[in-house]
N, CA and C atoms as an extended XYZ file, in Angstrom:
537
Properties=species:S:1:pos:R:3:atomname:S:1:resname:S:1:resid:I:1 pbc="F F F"
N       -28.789       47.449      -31.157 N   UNK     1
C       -29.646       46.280      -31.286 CA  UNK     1
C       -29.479       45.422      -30.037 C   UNK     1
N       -30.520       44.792      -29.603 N   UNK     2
C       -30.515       44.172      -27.963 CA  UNK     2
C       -30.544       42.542      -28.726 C   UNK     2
N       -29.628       41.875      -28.546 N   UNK     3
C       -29.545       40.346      -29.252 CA  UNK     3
C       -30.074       39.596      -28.050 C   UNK     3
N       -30.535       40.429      -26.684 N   UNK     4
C       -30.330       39.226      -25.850 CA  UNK     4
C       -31.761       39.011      -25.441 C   UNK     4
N       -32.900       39.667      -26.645 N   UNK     5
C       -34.030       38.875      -26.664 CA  UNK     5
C       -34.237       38.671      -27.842 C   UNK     5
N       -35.449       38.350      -28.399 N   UNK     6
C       -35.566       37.378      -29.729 CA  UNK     6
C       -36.651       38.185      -30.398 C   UNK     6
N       -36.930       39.346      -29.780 N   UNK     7
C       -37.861       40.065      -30.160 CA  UNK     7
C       -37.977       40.884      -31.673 C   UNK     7
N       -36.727       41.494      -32.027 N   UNK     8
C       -36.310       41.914      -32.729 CA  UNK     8
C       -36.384       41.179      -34.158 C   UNK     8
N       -36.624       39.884      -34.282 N   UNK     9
C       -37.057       39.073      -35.207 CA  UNK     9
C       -38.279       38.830      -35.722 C   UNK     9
N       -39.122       38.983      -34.754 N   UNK    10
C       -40.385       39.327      -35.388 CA  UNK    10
C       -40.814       40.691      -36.638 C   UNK    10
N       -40.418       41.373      -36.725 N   UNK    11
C       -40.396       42.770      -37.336 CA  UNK    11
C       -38.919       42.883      -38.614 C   UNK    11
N       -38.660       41.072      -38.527 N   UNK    12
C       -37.325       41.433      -39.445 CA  UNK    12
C       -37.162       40.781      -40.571 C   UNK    12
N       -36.223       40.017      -41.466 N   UNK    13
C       -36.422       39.773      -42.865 CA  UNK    13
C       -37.231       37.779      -42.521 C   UNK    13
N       -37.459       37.359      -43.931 N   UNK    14
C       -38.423       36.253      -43.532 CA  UNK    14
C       -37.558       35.125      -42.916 C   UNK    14
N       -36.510       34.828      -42.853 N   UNK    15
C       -36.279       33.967      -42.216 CA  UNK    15
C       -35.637       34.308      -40.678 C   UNK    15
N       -36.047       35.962      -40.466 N   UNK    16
C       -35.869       35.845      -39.182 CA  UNK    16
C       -37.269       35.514      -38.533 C   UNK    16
N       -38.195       36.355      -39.104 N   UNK    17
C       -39.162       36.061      -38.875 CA  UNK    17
C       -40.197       34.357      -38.397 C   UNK    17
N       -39.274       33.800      -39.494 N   UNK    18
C       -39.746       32.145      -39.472 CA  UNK    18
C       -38.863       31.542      -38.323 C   UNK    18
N       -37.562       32.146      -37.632 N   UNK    19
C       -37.189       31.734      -36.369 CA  UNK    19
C       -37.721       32.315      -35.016 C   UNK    19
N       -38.742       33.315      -35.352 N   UNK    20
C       -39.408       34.175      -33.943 CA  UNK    20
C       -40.222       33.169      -33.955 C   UNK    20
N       -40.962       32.422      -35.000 N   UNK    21
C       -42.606       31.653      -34.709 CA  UNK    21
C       -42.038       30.193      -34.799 C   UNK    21
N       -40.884       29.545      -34.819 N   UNK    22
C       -40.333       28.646      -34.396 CA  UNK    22
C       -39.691       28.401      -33.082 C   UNK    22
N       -39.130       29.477      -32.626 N   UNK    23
C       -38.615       29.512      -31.011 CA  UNK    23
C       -39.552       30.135      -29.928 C   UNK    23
N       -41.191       30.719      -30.749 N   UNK    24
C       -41.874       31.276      -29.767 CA  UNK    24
C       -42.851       29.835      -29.418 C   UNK    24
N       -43.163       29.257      -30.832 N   UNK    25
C       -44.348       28.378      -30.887 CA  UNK    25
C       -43.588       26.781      -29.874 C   UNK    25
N       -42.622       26.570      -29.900 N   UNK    26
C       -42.047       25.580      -29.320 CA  UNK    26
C       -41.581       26.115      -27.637 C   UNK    26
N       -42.048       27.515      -27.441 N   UNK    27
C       -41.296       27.983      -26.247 CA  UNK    27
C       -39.679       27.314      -25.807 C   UNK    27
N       -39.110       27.266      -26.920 N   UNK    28
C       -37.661       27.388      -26.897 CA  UNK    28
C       -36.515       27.944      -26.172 C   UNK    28
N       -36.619       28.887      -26.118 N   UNK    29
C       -36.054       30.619      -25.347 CA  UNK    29
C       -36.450       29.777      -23.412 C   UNK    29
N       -38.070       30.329      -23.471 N   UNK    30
C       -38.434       30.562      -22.446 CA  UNK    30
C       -37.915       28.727      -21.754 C   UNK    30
N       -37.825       27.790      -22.094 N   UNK    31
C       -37.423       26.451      -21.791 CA  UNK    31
C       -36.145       26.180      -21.335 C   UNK    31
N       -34.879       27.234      -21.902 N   UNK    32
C       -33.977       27.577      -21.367 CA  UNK    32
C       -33.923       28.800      -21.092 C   UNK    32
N       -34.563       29.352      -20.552 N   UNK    33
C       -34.551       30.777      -19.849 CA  UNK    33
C       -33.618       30.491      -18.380 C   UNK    33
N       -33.248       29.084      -17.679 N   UNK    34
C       -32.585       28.848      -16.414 CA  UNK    34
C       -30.852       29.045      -16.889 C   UNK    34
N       -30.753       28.829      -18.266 N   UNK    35
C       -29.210       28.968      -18.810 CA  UNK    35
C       -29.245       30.131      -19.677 C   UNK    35
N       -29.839       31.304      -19.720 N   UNK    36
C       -29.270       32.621      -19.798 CA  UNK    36
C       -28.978       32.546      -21.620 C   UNK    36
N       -30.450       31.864      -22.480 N   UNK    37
C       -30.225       31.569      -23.682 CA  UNK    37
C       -29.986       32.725      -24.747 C   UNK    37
N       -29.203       33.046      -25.409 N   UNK    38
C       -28.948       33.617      -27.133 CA  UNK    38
C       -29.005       33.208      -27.970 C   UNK    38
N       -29.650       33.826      -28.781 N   UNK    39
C       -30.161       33.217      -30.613 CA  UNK    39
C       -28.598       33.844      -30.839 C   UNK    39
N       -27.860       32.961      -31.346 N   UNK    40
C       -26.565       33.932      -32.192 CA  UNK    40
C       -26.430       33.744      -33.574 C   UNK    40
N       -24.989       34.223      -34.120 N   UNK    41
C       -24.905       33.065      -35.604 CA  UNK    41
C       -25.671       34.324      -36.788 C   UNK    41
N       -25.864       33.797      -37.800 N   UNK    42
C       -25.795       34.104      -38.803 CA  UNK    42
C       -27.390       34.984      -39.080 C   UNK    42
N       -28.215       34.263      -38.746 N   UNK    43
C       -29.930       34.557      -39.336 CA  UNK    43
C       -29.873       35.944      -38.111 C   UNK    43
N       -29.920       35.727      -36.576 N   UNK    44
C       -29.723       37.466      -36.162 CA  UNK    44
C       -29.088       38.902      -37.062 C   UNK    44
N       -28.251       38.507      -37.469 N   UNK    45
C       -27.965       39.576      -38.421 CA  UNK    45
C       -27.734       39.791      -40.103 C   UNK    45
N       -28.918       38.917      -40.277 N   UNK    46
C       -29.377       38.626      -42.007 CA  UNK    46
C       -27.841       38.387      -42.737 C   UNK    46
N       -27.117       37.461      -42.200 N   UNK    47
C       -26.346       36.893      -43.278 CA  UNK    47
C       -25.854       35.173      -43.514 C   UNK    47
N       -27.503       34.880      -43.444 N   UNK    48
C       -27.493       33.452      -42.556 CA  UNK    48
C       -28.022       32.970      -44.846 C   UNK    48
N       -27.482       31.726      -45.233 N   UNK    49
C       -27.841       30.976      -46.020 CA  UNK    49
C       -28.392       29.811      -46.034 C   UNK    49
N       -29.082       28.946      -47.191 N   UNK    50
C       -30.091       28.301      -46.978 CA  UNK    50
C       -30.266       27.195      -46.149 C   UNK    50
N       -28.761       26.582      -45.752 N   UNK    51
C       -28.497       25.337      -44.774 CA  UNK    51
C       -28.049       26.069      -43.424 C   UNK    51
N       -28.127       27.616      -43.259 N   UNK    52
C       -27.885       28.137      -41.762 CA  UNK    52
C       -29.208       27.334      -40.694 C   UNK    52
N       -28.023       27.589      -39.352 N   UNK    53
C       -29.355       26.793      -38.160 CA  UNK    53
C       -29.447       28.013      -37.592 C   UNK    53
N       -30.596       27.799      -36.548 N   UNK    54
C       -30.427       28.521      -35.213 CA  UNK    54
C       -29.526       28.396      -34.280 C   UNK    54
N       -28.708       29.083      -33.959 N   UNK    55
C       -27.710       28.531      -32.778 CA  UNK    55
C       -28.115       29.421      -31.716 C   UNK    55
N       -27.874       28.876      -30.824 N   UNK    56
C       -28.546       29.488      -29.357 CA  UNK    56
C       -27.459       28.797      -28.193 C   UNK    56
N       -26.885       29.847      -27.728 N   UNK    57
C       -25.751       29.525      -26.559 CA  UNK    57
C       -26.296       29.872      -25.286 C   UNK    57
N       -26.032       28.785      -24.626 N   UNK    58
C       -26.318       29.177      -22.807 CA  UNK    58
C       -25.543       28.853      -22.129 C   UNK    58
N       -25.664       29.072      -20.942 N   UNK    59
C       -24.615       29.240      -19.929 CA  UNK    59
C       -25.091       28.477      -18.612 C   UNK    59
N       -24.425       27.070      -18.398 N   UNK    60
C       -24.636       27.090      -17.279 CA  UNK    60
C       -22.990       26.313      -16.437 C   UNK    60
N       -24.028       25.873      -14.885 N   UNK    61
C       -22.902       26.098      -13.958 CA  UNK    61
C       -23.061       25.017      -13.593 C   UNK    61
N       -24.029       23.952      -13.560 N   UNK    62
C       -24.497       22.454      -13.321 CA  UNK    62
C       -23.976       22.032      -14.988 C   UNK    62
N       -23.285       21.769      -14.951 N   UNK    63
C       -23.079       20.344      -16.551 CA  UNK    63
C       -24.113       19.458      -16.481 C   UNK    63
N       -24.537       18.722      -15.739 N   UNK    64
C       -25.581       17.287      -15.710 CA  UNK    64
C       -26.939       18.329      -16.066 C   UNK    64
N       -26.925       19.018      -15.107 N   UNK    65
C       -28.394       19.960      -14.731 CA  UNK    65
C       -28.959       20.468      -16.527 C   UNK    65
N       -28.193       20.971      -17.093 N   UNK    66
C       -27.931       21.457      -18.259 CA  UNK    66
C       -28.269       20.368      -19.343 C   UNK    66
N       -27.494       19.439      -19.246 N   UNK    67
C       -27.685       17.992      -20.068 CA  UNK    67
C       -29.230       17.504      -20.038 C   UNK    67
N       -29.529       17.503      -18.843 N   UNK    68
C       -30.487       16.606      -18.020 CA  UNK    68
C       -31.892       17.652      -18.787 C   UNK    68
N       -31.635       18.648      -18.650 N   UNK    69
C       -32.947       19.391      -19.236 CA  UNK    69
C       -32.799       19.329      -20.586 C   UNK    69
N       -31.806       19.878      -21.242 N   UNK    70
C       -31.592       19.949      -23.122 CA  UNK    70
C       -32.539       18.045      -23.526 C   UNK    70
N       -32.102       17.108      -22.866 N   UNK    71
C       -32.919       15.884      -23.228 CA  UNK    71
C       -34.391       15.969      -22.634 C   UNK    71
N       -34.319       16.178      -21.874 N   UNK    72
C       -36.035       16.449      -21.349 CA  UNK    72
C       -36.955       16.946      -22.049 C   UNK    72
N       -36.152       18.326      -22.281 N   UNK    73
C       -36.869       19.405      -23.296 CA  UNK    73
C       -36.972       18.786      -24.629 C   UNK    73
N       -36.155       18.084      -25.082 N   UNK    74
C       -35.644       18.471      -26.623 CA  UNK    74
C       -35.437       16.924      -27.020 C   UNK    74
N       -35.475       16.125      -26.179 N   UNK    75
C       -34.870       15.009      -26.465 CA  UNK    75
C       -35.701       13.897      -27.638 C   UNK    75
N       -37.042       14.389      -27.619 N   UNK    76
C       -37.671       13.202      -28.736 CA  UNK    76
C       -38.096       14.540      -29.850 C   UNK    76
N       -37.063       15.332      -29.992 N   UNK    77
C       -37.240       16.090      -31.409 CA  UNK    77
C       -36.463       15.263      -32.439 C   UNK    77
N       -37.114       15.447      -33.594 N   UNK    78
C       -36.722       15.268      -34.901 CA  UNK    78
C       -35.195       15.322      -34.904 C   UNK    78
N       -34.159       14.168      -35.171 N   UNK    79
C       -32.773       14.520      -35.465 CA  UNK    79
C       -32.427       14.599      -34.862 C   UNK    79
N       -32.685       14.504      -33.268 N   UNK    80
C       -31.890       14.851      -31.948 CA  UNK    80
C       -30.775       14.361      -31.810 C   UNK    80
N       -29.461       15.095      -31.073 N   UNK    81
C       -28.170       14.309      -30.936 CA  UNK    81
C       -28.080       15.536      -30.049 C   UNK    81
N       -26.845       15.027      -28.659 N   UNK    82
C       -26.434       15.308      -27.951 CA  UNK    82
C       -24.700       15.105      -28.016 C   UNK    82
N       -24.087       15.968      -27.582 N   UNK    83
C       -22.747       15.549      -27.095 CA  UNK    83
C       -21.958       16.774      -26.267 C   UNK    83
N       -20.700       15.670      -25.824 N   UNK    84
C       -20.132       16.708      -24.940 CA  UNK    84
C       -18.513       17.003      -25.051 C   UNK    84
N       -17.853       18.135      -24.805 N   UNK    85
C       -16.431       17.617      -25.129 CA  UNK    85
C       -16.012       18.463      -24.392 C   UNK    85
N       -14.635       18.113      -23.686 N   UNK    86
C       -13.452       19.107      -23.062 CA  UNK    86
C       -12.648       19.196      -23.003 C   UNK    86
N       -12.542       20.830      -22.878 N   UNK    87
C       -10.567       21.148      -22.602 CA  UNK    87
C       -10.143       22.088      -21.639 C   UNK    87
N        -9.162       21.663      -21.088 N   UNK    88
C        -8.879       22.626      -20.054 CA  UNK    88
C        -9.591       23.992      -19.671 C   UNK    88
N       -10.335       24.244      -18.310 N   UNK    89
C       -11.216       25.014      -18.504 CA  UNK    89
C       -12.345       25.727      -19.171 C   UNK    89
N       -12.892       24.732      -19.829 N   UNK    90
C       -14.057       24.840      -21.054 CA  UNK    90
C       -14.538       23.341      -21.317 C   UNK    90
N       -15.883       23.250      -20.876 N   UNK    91
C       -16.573       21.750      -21.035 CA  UNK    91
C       -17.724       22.356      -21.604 C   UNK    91
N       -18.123       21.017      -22.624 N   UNK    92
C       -18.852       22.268      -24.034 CA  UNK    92
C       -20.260       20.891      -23.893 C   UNK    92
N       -21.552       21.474      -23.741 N   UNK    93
C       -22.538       20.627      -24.885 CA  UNK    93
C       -22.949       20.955      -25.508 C   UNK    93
N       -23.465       20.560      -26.716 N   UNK    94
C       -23.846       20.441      -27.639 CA  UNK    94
C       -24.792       19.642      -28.445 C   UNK    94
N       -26.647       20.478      -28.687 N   UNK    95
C       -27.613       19.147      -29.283 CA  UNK    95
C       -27.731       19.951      -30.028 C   UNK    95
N       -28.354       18.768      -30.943 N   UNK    96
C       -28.825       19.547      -32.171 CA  UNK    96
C       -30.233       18.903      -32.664 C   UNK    96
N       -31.247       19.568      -33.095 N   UNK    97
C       -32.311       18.897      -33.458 CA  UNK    97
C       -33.082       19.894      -34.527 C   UNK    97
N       -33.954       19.266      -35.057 N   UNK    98
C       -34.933       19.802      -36.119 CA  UNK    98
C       -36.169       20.375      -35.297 C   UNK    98
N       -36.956       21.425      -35.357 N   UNK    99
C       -38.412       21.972      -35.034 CA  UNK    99
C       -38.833       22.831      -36.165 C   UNK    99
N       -39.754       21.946      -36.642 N   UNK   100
C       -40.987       22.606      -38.225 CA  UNK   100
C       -39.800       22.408      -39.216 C   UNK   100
N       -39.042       21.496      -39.325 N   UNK   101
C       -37.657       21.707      -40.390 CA  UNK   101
C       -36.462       23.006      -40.114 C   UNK   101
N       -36.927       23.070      -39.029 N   UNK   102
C       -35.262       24.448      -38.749 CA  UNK   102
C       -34.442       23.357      -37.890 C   UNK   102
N       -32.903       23.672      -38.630 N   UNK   103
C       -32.412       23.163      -37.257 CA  UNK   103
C       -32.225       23.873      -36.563 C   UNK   103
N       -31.725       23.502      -35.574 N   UNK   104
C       -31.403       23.961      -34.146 CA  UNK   104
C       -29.773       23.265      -33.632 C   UNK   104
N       -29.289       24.394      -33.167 N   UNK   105
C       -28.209       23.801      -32.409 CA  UNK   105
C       -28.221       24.608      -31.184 C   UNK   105
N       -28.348       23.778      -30.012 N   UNK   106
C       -27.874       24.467      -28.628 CA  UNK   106
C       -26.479       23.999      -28.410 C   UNK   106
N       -25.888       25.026      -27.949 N   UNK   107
C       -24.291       24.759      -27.412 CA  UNK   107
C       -24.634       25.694      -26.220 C   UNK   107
N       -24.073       24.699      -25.329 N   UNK   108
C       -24.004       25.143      -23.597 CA  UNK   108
C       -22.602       24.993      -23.608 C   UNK   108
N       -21.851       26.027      -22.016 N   UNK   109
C       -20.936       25.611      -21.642 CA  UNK   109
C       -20.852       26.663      -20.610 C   UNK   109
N       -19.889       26.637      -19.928 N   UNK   110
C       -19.678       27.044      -18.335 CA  UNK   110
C       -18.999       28.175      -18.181 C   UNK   110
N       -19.318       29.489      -19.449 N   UNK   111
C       -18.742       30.549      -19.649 CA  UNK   111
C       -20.089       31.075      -19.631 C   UNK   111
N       -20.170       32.640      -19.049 N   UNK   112
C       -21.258       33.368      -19.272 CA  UNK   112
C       -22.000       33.909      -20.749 C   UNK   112
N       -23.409       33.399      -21.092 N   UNK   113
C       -23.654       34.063      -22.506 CA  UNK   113
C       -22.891       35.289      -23.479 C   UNK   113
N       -22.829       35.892      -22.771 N   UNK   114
C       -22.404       37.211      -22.978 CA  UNK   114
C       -20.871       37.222      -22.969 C   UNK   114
N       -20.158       36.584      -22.576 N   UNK   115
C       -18.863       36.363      -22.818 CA  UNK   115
C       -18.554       35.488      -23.780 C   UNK   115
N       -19.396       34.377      -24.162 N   UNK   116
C       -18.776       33.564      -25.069 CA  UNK   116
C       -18.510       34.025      -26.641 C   UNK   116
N       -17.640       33.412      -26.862 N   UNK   117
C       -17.364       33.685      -28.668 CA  UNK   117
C       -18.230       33.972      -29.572 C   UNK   117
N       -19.313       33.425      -29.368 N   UNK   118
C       -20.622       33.263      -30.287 CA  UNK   118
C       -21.170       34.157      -30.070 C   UNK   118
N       -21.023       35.121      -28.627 N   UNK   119
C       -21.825       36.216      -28.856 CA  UNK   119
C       -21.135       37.184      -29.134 C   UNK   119
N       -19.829       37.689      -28.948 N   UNK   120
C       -18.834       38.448      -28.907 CA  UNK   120
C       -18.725       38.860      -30.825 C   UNK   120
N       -18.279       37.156      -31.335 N   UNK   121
C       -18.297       38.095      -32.630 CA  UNK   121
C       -19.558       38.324      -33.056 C   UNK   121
N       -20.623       37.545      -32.833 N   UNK   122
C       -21.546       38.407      -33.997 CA  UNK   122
C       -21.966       39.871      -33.489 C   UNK   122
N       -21.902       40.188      -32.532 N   UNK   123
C       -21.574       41.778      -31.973 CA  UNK   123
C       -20.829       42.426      -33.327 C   UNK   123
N       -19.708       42.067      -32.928 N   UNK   124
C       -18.773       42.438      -34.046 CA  UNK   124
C       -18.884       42.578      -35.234 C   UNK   124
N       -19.571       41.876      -35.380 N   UNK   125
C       -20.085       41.359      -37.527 CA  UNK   125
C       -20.962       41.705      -37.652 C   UNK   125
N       -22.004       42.366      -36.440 N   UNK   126
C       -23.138       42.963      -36.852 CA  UNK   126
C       -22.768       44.746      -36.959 C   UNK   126
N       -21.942       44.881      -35.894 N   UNK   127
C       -21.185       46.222      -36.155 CA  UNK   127
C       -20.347       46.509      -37.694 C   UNK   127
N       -20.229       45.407      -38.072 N   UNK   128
C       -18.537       45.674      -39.349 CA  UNK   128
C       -20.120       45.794      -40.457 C   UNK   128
N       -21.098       44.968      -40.270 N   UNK   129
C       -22.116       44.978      -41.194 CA  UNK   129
C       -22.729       46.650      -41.728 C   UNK   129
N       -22.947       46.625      -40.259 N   UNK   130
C       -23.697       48.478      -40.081 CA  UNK   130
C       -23.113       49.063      -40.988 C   UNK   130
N       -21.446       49.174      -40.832 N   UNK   131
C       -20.281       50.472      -41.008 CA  UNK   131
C       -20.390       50.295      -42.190 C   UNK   131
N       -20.269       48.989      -43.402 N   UNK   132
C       -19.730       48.854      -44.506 CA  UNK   132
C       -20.922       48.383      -45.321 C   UNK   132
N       -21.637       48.126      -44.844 N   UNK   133
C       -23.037       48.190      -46.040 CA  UNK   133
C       -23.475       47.105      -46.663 C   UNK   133
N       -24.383       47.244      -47.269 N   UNK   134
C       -25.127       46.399      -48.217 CA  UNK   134
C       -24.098       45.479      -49.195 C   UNK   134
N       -23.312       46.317      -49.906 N   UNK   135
C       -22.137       45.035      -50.605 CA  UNK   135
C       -21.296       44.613      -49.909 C   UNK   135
N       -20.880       45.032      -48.765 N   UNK   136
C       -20.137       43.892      -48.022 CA  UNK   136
C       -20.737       42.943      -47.214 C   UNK   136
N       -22.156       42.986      -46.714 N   UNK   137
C       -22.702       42.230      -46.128 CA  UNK   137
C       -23.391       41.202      -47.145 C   UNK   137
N       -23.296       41.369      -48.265 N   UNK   138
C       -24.003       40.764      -49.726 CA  UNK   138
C       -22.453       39.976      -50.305 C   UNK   138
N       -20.851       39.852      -50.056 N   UNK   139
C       -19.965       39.578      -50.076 CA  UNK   139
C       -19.371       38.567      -48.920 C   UNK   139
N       -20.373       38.692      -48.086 N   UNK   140
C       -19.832       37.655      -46.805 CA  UNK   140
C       -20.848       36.551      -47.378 C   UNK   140
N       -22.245       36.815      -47.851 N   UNK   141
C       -23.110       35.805      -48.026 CA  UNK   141
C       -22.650       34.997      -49.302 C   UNK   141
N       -21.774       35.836      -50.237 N   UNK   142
C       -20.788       35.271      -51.343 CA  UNK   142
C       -20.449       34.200      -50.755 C   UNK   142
N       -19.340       34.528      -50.443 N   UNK   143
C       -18.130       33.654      -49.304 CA  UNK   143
C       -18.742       32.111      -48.781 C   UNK   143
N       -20.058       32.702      -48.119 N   UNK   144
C       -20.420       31.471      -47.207 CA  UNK   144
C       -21.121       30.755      -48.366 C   UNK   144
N       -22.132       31.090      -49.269 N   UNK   145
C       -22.620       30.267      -50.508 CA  UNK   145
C       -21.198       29.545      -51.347 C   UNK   145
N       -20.474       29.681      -50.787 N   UNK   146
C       -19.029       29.183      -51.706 CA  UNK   146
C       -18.056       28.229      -50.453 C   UNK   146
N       -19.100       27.937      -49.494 N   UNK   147
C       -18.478       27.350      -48.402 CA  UNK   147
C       -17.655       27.424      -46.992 C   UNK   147
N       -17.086       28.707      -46.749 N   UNK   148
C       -16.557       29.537      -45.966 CA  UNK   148
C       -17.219       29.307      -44.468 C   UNK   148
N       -16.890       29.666      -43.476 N   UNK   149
C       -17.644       30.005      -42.220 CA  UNK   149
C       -17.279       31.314      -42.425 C   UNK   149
N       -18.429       31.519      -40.640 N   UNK   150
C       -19.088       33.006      -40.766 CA  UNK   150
C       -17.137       33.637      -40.738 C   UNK   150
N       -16.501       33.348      -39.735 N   UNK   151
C       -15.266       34.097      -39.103 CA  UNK   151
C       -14.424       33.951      -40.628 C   UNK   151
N       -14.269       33.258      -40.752 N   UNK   152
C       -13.113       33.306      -42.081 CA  UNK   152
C       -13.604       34.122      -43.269 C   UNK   152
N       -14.732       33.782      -43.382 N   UNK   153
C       -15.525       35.057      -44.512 CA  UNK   153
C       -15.396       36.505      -44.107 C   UNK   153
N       -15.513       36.400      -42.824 N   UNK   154
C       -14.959       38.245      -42.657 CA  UNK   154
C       -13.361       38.491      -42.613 C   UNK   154
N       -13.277       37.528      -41.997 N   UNK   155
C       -11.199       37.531      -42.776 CA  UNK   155
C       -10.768       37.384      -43.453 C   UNK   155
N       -11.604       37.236      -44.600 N   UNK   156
C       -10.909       37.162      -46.004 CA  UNK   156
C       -11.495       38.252      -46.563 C   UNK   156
N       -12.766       39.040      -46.134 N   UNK   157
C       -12.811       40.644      -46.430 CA  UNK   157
C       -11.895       41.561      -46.114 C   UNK   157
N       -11.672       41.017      -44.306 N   UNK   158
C       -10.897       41.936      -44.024 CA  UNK   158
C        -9.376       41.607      -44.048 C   UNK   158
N        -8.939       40.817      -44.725 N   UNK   159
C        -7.663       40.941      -44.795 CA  UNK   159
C        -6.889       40.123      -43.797 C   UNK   159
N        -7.681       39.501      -42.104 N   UNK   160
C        -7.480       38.901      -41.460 CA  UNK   160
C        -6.498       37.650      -41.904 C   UNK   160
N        -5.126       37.407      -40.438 N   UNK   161
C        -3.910       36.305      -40.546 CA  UNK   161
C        -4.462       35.041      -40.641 C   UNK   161
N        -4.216       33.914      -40.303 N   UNK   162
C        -4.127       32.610      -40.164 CA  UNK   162
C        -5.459       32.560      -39.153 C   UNK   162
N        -5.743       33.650      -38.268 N   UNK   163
C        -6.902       32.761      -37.151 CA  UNK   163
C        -8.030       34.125      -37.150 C   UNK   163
N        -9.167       34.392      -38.180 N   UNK   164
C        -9.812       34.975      -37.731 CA  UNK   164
C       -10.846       34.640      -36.606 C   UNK   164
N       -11.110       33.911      -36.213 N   UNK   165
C       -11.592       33.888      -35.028 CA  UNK   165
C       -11.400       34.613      -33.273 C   UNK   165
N        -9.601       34.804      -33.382 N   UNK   166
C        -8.973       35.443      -32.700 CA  UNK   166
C        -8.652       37.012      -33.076 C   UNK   166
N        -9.005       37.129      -34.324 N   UNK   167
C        -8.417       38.610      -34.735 CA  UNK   167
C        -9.179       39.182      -34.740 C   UNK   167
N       -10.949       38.701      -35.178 N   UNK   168
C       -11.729       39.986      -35.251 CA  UNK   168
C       -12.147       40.169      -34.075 C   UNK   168
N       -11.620       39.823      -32.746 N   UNK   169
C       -12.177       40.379      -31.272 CA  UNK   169
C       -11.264       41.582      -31.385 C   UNK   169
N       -10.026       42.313      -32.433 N   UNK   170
C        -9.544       43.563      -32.165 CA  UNK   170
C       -10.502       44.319      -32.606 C   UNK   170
N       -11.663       43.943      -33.438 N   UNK   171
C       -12.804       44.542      -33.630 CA  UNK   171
C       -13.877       45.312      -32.629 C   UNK   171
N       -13.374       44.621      -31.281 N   UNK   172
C       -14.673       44.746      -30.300 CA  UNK   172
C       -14.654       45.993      -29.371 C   UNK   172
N       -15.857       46.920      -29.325 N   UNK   173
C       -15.066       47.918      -28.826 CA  UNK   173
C       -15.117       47.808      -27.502 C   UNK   173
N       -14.547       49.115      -26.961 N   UNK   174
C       -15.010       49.037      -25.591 CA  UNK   174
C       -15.845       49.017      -24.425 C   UNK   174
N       -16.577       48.941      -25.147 N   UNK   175
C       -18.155       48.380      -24.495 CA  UNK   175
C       -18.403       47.265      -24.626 C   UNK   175
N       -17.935       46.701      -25.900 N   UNK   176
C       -18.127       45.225      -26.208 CA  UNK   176
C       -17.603       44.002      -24.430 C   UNK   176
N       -15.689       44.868      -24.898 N   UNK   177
C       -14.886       44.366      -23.932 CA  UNK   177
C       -15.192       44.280      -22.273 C   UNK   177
N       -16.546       45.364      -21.606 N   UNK   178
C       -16.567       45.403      -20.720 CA  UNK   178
C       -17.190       43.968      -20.361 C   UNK   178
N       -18.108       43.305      -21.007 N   UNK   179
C       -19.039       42.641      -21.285 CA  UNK   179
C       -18.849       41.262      -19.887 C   UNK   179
């Protein structure tokens, strides 16, 4: 599956579908097409519930440049909020807004798409999905209807320590890792 266009949603269950004609009709994607955007998260690989957003991670290398457009673009949407936070080698933004009633969350930061967390595991969770089927992917949506996030819901399938967030990257294969 190619996550790193949005295409694949058109042709997929209805609320992926209702995020292809929400991120096509707002030209979303193509608006940050300069920060190297991903739909990630839960609704890409149908285990998204009724308060799931769109999350969409980009990558850039200007912080202001990045800021400066997410408000331009996005800034007199419905619910809009911006923010920013850091830690040693990792400076994160973060808006969030409503389009047609979806939310939306963009999270930028100064790691490449494709390397960041957000894309790494759902790689992963879309792979553990494939392998183990319909009741375990119908058991994570348990989990999260009962409050859970996505990472801890697969660590409490899988048996995962104190930090699934860190454990299911032993999940990733080696192709993942070249990334």
């Amino acid at each position: 599956m190619n996550f790193e266009t949005i295409e694949y949603l058109k042709d997929g269950m209805s609320r992926q579908r209702e995020a292809y004609n929400v991120l096509t009709r707002h030209e979303v994607m193509t608006k940050l097409q300069p920060f190297t955007p991903i739909l990630v998260g839960t609704i890409p690989i149908n285990i998204d519930i009724e308060t799931s957003d769109l999350d969409i991670i980009c990558y850039w290398t200007d912080r202001l440049a990045f800021y400066t457009a997410v408000v331009d673009y996005f800034g007199s949407e419905n619910a809009f909020s911006i923010r920013e936070s850091s830690r040693p080698g990792q400076e994160v933004v973060v808006a969030n807004f409503s389009l047609n009633n979806v939310a939306i969350e963009i999270f930028g930061q100064n790691i490449p798409t494709r390397q960041q967390m957000g894309y790494r595991h759902m790689l992963i969770e879309h792979k553990l999905l494939t392998e183990r089927g319909e009741s375990f992917r119908q058991a994570i949506i348990d989990l999260k209807e009962q409050g859970y996030k996505t990472e801890p819901a697969f660590g409490q399938l899988l048996g995962l320590g104190a930090d699934p967030y860190i454990e299911l990257l032993a999940y990733e294969s080696a192709e993942e890792q070249r990334i």
